[in-house]
N, C-alpha and C positions, 0 to 999 in steps of 0.2 A: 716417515721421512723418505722420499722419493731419492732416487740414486741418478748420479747425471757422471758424464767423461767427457774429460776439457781435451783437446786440442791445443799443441803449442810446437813451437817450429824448434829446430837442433839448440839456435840460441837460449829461449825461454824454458825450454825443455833441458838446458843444464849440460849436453853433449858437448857441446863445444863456440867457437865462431864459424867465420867465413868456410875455413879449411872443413868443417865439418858439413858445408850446405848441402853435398852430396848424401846425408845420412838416411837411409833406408827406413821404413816403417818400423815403430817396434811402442809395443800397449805395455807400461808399469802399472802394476797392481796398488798404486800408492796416488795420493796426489803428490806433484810435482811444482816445484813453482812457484807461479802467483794462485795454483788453487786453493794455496794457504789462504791466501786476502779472500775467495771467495768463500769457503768454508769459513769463515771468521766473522761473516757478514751474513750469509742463508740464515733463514731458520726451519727451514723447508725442505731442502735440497742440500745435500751434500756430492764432492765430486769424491769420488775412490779410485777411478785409474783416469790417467793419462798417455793418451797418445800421440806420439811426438816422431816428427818426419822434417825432412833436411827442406828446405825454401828450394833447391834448384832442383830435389829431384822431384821431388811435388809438380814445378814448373815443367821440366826437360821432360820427364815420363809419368807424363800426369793420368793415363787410365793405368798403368802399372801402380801406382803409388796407390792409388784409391785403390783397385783391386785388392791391393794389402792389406788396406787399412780396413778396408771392410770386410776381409778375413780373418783379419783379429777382432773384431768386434763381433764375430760370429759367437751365437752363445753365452754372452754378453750381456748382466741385467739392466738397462738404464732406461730410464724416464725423459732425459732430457740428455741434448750433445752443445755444452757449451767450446769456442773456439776463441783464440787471443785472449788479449786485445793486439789489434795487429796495428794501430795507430795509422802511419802512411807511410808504412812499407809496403811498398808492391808486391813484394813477391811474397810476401806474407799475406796481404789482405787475398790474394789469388787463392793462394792455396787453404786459408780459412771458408772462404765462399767453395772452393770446389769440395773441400770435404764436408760439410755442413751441407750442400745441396745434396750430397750421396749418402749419405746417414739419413738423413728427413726421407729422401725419395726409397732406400731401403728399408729402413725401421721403424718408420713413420712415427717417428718420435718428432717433437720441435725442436729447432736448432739456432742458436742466438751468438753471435758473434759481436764486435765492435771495433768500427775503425774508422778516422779518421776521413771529413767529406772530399777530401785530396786524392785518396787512394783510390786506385783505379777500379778497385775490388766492389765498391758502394755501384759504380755503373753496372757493373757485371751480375753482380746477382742480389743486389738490392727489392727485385723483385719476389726472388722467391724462399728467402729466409730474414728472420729478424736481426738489423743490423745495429745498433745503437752505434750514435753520433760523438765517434769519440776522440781523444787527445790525438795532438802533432806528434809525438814523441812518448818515450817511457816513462819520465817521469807522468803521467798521468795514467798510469797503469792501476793506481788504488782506486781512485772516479772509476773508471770504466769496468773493472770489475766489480763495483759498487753495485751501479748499474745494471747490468748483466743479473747479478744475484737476487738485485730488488725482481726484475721483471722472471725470472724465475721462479722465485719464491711464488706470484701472482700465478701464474700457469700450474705452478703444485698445487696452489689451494682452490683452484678452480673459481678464482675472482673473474668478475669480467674485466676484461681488455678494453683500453679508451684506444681513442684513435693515436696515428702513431707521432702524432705533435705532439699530443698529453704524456705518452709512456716515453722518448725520445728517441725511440728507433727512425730509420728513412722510411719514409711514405713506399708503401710497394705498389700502389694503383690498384689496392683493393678499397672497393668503395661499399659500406654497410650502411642499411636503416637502420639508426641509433635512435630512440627515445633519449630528450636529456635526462628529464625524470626521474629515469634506470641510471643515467650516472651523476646522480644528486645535485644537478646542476638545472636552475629555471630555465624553463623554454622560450624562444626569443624568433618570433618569424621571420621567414625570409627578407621580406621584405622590409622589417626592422634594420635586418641584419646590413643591410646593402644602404640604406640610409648612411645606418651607422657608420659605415667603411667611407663612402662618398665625405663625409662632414670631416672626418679624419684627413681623408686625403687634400681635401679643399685646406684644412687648417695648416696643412704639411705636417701633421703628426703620422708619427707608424700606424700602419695597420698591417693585418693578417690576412690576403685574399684567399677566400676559400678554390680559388679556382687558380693558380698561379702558372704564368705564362714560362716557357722554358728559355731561358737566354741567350742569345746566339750571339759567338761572337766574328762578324764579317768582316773579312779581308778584302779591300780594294783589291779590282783585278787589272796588275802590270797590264802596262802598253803593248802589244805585240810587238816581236821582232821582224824589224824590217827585212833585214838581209842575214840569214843566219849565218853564210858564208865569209861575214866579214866580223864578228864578233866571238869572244873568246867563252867558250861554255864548259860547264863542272857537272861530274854523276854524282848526286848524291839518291842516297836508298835508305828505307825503313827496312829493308831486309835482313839485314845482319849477315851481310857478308862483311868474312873480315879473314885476316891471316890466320893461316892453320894455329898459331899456338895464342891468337885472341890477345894479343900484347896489351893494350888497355883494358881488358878485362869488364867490357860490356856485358851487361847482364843480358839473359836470355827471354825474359819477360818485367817487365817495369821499369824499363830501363833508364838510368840517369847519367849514362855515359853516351859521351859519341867519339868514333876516331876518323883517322884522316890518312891515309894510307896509299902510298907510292903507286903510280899506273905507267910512270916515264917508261917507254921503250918498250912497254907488250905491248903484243896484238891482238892477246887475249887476256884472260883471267885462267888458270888450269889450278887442275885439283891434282892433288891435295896442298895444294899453295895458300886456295884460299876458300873457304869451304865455310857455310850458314849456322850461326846463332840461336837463331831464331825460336822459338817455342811452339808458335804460334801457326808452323803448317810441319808438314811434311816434308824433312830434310832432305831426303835422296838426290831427287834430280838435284837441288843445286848444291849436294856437296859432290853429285858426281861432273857438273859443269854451274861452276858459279856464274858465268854469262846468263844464263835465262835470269835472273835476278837482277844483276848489275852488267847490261850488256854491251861490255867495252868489247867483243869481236863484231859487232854490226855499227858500233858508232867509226872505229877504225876504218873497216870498207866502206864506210861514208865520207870518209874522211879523205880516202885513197881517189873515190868517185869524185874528186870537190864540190861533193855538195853540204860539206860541213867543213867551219874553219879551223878556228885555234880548240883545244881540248887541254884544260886545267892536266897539270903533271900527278894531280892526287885525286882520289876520288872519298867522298863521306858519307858516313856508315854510320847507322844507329838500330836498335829493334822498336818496331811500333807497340808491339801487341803489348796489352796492360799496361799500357804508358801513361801517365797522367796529362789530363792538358796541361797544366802548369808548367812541367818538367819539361815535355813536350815543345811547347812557347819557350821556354829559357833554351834547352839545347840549338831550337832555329834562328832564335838570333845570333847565339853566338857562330853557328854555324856561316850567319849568313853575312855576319861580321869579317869570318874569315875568308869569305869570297870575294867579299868588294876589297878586299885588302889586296888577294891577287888578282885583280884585273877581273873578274868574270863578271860577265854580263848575262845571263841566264844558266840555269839548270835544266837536266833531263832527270827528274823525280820519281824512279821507280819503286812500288811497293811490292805485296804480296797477294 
């Protein structure tokens, strides 16, 4: 029986909720959780300890966190580091993929996780660990550690691995010489193959293309502004600048909030008034001047100079990093909802 340790955040790990997402690293000598459903399902693998970390501090002090984490796993027997399911939570799927690539890259053990094709977590490191394609939400936490255990179980007994459409992990853009043969399955040539798909396609039935193109999706590019001097313009920023005490409580990475926050009457932005979010660089400078972020002291002496006119009373704030597109697309409309509602006619779009 090969020995494996799950991974699970403050929530699934039984600590607590939200108030808890600051929770520090710490390894139980026990399964915890949904390891029950996995052990209940292996016949190969069992999990005996779990290790269990807060989603924001995973996020906020993410080489501190792993440093932890892979100090308690110091001396440590396991075979296999299973993580989640972390469905399409962001800040969960983040911190499954960041521990999972540090345990593989330490232990050189295999690391299998599962989450949702939503979660920002599948782009990020869908490459270099096993992700299976899993639920929107927690009811579908029995499937996906299903999952997970079947493809575990397969790695303890030293079965071979089909590609990752057949096992239902994400494709990691590792490409092998498979005989079908080797996976019991008749062999069918190329050029059968591309027939077959072409007749398919002609018929408008589905097909599978073995090649498949990545989807982009493009945005008309607005008219220019004629006169900038005579139209009313908005700061909005994926930086995550926001007021020192974070009043909507935007997350710091995957974030599904955005706020909108008072600029009437500065000249600047000043610290510690209003001070970055953000996960995703290095906070210093702009919690020591949130201008270099969101630079309302250079738009004002532009404003002072007439070479810029009206400037929206509020400026709008969100964090990018581990954002999902979807989330992403819904926060910009509504955002941009809220613009044409006051009058603005262009943005100044700063990121990081």
């Amino acid at each position: 029986m090969k020995k494996a340790i799950l991974y699970l955040n403050q929530f699934f790990g039984q600590i607590g909720g939200e108030d808890k997402a600051d929770f520090e690293p710490t390894l139980e000598d026990k399964p915890v959780g949904s390891a029950g459903i996995f052990n209940g399902i292996a016949k190969n693998v069992k999990i005996e300890q779990t290790l269990i970390c807060g989603d924001n501090f995973m996020a906020s002090h993410t080489d501190e966190a792993i440093a932890q984490c892979l100090k308690l796993l110091e001396g440590r027997k396991f075979d296999i580091f299973i993580a989640g399911p972390a469905f399409n939570a962001g800040r969960y799927g983040n911190a499954c993929g960041q521990i999972c690539k540090a345990v593989q890259e330490k232990f050189k053990v295999p690391a299998i996780t599962s989450m949702n094709e939503e979660n920002p977590g599948v782009e990020m490191f869908k490459r270099e660990i096993y992700i299976f394609q899993g639920g929107n939400r927690a009811t579908a936490i029995k499937q996906d550690m299903a999952a997970m255990a079947a493809f575990a179980d397969k790695i303890a007994s030293g079965a071979p691995l089909l590609p990752a459409a057949m096992e239902g992990y994400f494709p990691r853009g590792i490409r092998h010489e498979v005989f079908l043969e080797d996976l019991g399955m008749e062999p069918v040539m190329a050029c059968d193959r591309a027939v077959e798909m072409l007749l398919l396609k002609l018929k408008g039935d589905g097909y599978l293309t073995e090649l498949p193109i990545p989807k982009q999706d493009l945005v008309p590019i607005a008219p220019a502004v004629q006169d900038i001097r005579k139209i009313k313009i908005a700061l909005v920023t994926s930086g995550g600048i926001v007021p020192k005490d974070n009043p909507d409580r935007i997350e710091s990475a995957s974030a599904t909030k955005w706020g909108k926050y008072s600029i009437a009457g500065l000249d600047k932005l000043t610290a510690p008034e209003f001070k970055t979010i953000h996960a995703g660089y290095d906070p210093e400078q702009a919690d020591k001047n949130p201008n270099v972020v969101e630079p309302l002291d250079a738009i004002r002496a532009l404003q002072k100079e007439g070479r810029l006119g009206e400037v929206d009373d509020y400026f709008y704030t969100t964090v990018g990093t581990g954002t999902t597109q979807g989330e992403a697309a819904r926060m910009g409309r509504e955002i941009a909802a809220e613009l044409k509602d006051r009058g603005v006619e262009a943005v100044i779009l700063t990121a990081t």
